[in-house]
C-alpha positions, 0 to 999 in steps of 0.5 A: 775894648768896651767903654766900661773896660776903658773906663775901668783902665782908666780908673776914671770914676763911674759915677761922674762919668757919663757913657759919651765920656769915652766916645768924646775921647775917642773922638779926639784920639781919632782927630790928633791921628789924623793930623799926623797922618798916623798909620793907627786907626782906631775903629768902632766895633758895633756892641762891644766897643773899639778896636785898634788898628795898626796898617801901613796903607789903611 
């Protein structure tokens, strides 16, 4: 999913955000998984935007 169709979801509003508001997100989506040990990644694909991924032994 690329940043603008997250934002879009979201129905944040466009001309208050900044293009790192999603990746600041992402961020700390990736750090709270973390701290559960969660089996849920969520991987950035290079041009296009993130990917989740669910893997019992990542």
């Amino acid at each position: 999913m690329s940043r603008d169709q997250l934002l879009e979801y979201t129905k944040y509003d466009y001309l208050e955000s900044d293009d790192r508001v999603v990746d600041v997100h992402i961020k700390n989506l990736r750090k709270k998984l973390d701290n559960f040990e969660s089996d849920l990644k969520i991987l950035t694909v290079r041009g296009l935007g993130y990917r989740a991924l669910y893997e019992e032994n990542f």
